[in-house]
C-alpha positions as CSV (number, residue, x, y, z in Angstrom):
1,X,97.2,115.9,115.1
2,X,99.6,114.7,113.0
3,X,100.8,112.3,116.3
4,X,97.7,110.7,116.5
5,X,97.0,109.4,112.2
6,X,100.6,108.5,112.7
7,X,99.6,106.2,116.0
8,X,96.1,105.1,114.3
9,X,97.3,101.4,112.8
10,X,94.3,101.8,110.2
11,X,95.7,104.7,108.6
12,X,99.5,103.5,109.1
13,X,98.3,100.7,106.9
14,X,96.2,102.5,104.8
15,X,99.0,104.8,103.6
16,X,101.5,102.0,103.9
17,X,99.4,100.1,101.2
18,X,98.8,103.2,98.9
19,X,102.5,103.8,98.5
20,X,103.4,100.1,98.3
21,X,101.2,99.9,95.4
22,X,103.1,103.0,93.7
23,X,106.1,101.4,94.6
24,X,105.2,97.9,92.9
25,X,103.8,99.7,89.9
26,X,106.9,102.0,89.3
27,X,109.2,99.0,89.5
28,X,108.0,97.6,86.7
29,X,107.9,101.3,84.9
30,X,111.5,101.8,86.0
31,X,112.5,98.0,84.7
32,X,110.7,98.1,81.4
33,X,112.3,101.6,80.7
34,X,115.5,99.4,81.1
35,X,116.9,100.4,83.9
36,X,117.2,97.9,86.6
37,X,118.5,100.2,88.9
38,X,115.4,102.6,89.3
39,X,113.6,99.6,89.6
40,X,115.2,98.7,92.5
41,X,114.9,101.5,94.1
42,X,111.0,101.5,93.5
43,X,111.4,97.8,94.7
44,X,112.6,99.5,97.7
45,X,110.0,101.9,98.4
46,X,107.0,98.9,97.3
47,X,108.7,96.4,100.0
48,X,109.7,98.8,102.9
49,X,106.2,99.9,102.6
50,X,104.4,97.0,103.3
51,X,105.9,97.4,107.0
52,X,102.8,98.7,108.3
53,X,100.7,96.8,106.3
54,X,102.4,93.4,107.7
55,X,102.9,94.7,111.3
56,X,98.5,96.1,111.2
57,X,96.7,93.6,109.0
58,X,94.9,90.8,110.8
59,X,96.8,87.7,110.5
60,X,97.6,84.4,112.3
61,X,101.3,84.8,113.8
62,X,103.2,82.7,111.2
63,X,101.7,84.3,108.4
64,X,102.9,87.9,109.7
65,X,106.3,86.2,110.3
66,X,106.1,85.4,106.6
67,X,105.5,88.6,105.5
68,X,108.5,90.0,107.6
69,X,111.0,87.4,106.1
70,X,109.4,88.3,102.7
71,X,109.2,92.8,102.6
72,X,112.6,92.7,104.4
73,X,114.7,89.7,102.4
74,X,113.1,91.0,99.2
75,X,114.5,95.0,100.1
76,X,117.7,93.0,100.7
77,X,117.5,91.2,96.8
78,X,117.2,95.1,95.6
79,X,119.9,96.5,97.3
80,X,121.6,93.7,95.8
81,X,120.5,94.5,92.6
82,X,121.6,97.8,93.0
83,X,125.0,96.9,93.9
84,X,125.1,94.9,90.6
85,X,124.9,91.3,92.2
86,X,124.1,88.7,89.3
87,X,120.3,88.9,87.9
88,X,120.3,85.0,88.1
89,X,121.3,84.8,91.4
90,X,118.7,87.6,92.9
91,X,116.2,85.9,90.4
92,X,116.0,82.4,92.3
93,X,116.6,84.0,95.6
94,X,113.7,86.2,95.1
95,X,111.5,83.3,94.0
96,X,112.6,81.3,96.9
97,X,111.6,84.8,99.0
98,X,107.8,84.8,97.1
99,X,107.1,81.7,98.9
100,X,107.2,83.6,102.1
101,X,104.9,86.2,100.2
102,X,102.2,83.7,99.1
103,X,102.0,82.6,102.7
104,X,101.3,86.1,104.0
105,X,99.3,87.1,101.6
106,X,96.8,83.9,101.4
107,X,96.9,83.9,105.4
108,X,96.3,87.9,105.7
109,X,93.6,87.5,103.2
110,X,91.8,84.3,104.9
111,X,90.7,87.5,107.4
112,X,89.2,89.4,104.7
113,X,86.0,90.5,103.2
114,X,85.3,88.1,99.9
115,X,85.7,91.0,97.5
116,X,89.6,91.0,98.9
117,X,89.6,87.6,100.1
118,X,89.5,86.1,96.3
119,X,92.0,88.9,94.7
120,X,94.6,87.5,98.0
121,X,94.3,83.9,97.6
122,X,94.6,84.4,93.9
123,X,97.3,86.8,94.5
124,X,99.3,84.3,97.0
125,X,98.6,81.1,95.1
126,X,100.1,82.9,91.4
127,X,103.2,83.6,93.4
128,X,104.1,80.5,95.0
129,X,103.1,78.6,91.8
130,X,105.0,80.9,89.9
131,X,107.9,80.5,92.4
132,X,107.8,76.7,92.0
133,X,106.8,76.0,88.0
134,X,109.2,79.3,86.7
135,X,112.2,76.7,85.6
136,X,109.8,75.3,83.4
137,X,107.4,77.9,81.8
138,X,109.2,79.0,78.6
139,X,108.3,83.0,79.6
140,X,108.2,83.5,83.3
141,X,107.8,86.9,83.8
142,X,105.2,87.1,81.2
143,X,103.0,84.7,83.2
144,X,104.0,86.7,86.9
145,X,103.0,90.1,84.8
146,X,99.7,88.8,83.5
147,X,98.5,87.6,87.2
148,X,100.5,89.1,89.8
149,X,100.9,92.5,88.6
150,X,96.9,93.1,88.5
151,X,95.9,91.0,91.4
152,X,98.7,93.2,93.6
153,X,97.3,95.9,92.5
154,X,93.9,95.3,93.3
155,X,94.2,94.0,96.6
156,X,96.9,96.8,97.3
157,X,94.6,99.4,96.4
158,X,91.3,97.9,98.4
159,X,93.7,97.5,101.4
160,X,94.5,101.4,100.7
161,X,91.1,102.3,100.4
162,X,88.9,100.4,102.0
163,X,89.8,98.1,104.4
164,X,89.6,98.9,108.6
165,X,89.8,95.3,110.0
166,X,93.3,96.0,111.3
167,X,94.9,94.6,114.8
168,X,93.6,96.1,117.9
């Protein structure tokens, strides 16, 4: 029994998405309780997660490449972080790395249903404009926690829950 969910790709991805989205959300629990280094390690578990997610979801081929480069460089940026490289350095290499994000997530969600559709492009477009404006936005990470956090979330939990269009 137990062979079978694991080969199922809808329920790989499924799960994958449910603990990605614990992951995300405990990373920013971890980091606002001030410690960067249990927030890495839930950076970890939200990144490494996606795996199935990535590898399952309908997508054209570049976009899945994208969201390869993106789970896998970003797990690298918190192992990093663990091993106390400078928070300047992983901060502009992980922005760099959302790039890569935004394209996977905008051409992963081109596939889906409107109600995740919209909540993906969103999603994807706050992070690569983020990504591209953040030297200039006096706060950041206040403007990547007032759209990213709840739009991941969202289309997180509605992969986790209720989507079934993965690859055959």
């Amino acid at each position: 029994m137990l062979t079978a969910v694991s080969r199922s790709p809808e329920i790989q991805t499924r799960i994958g998405a449910a603990f990605s989205c614990f992951g995300w959300v405990m990373l920013f629990v971890g980091t606002g309780l001030g410690s960067a280094q249990v927030g890495s390690l839930f950076g970890l578990v939200y990144h490494l997660s996606l795996a199935p997610v990535v590898a399952n979801l309908r997508a054209p081929s570049w976009a899945t490449m994208a969201g390869f480069v993106w789970i896998y460089s970003d797990a690298v940026l918190d192992v990093a972080r663990l091993n106390s490289l400078d928070e300047e350095i992983i901060w502009a290499f992980r922005l760099g790395i959302h790039i890569a994000a935004a394209i996977w997530i905008i051409g992963t969600s081109l596939n889906m249903p409107l109600r995740m559709k919209l909540p993906g492009i969103l999603l994807g477009a706050s992070l690569a404009l983020h990504a591209m404006l953040s030297p200039y936005l006096p706060d950041s990470e206040l403007v990547l926690g007032v759209t990213a956090i709840p739009l991941m979330v969202i289309w997180l939990l509605t992969i986790a829950f209720s989507y079934s269009q993965t690859k055959s």
